[in-house]
C-alpha positions as CSV (number, residue, x, y, z in Angstrom):
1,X,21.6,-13.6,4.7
2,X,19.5,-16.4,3.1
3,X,21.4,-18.8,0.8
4,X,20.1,-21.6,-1.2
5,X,22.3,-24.4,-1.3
6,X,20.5,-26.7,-3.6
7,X,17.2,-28.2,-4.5
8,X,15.5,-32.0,-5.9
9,X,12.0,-32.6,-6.9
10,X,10.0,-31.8,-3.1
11,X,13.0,-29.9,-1.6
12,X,15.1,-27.1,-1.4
13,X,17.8,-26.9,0.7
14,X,18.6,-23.7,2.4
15,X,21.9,-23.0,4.9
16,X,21.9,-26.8,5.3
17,X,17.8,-27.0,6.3
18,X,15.7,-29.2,4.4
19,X,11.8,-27.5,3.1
20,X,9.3,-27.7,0.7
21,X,8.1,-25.2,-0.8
22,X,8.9,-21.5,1.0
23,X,8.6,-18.1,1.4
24,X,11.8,-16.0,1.7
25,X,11.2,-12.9,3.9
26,X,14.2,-10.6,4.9
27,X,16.4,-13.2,6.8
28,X,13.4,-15.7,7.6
29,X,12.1,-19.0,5.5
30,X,8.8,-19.4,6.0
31,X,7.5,-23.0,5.0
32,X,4.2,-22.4,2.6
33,X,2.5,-25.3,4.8
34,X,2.5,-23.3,8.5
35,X,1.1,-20.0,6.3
36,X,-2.4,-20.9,6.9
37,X,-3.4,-24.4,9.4
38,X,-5.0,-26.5,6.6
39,X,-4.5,-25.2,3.6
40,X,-1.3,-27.0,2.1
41,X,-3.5,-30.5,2.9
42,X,-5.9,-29.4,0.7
43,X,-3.2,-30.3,-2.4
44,X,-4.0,-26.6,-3.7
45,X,-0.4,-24.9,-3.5
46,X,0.0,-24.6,-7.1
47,X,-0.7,-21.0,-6.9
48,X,0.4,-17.6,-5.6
49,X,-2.2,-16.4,-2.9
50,X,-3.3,-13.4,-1.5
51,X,-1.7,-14.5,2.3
52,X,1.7,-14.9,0.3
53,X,1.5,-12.0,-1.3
54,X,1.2,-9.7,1.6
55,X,4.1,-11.6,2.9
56,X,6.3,-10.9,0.3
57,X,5.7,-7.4,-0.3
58,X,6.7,-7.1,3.8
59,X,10.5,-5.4,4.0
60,X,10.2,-3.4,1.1
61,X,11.8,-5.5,-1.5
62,X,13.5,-4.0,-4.4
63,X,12.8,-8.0,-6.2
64,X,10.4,-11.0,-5.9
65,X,11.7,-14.3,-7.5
66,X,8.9,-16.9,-7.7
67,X,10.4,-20.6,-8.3
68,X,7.6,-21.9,-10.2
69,X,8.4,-25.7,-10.1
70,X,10.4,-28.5,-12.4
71,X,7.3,-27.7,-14.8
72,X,6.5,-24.7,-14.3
73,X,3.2,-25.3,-13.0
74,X,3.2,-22.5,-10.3
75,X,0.3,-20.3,-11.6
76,X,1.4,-16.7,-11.1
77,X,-1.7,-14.9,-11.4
78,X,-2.2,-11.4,-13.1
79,X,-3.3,-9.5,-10.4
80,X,-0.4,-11.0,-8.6
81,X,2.2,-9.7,-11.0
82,X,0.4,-6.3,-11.2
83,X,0.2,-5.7,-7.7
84,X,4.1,-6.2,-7.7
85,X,4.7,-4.2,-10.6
86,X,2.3,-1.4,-9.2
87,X,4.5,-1.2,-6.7
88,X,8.1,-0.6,-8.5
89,X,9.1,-4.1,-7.3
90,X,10.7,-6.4,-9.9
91,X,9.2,-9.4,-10.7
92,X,10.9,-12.8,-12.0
93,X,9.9,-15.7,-12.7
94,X,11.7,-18.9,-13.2
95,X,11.8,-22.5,-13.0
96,X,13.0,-23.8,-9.0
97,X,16.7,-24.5,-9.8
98,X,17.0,-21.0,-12.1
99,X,14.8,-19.1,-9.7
100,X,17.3,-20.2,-6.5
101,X,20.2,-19.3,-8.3
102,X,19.1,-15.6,-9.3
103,X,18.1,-15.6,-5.8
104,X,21.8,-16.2,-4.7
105,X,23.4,-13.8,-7.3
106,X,21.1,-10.7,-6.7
107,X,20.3,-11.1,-2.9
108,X,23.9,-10.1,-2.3
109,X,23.3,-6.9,-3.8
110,X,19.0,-6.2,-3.6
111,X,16.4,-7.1,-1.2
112,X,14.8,-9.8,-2.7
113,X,11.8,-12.1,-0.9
114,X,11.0,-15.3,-2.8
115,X,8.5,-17.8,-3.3
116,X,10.1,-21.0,-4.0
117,X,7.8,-24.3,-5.0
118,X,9.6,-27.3,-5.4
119,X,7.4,-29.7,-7.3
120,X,5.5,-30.0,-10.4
């Protein structure tokens, strides 16, 4: 099982690795940068895209916790959200520190994937 062990402005610790931001798949942590060659250099990764989304919904998860930043600047867009909802999934929404710490309390008892960004 995934735990989150901490996070600071840029990083998020997790089972003693250092990331960015991540994706939070079953067991796996995906780092948001190796999703798609290119992309995160393009300084567009304040969003939730349609790549990340498929990943998410993968495993059937009864929860999706998004870690939208220290500012909450993490645009979660509508279709987004519905798509989850649609599909009898719970969504939350938190700031990175809040959102990592849900994902700790409720992954021992739910399937939860995650989308965690650790800046702005």
């Amino acid at each position: 099982m995934v735990h989150f062990d901490k996070t600071w402005f840029g990083t998020v610790m997790i089972d003693g690795k250092t990331h960015k931001d991540v994706l939070v798949v079953g067991d796996k942590v995906v780092d948001r940068e190796n999703m798609k060659p290119g992309w995160f250099d393009s300084n567009d990764h304040h969003s939730v895209y349609d790549h990340e989304l498929s990943k998410l919904l993968e495993g059937k998860p009864e929860a999706i916790i998004i870690g939208d930043g220290y500012s909450n600047v993490l645009e979660v867009p509508i279709r987004v959200a519905n798509e989850i909802r649609q599909r009898k999934i719970e969504l939350i929404v938190l700031d990175t520190p809040k959102a990592i710490e849900e994902y700790n309390k409720i992954s021992k008892t739910k399937r939860v994937n995650a989308l965690i960004h650790t800046t702005c």
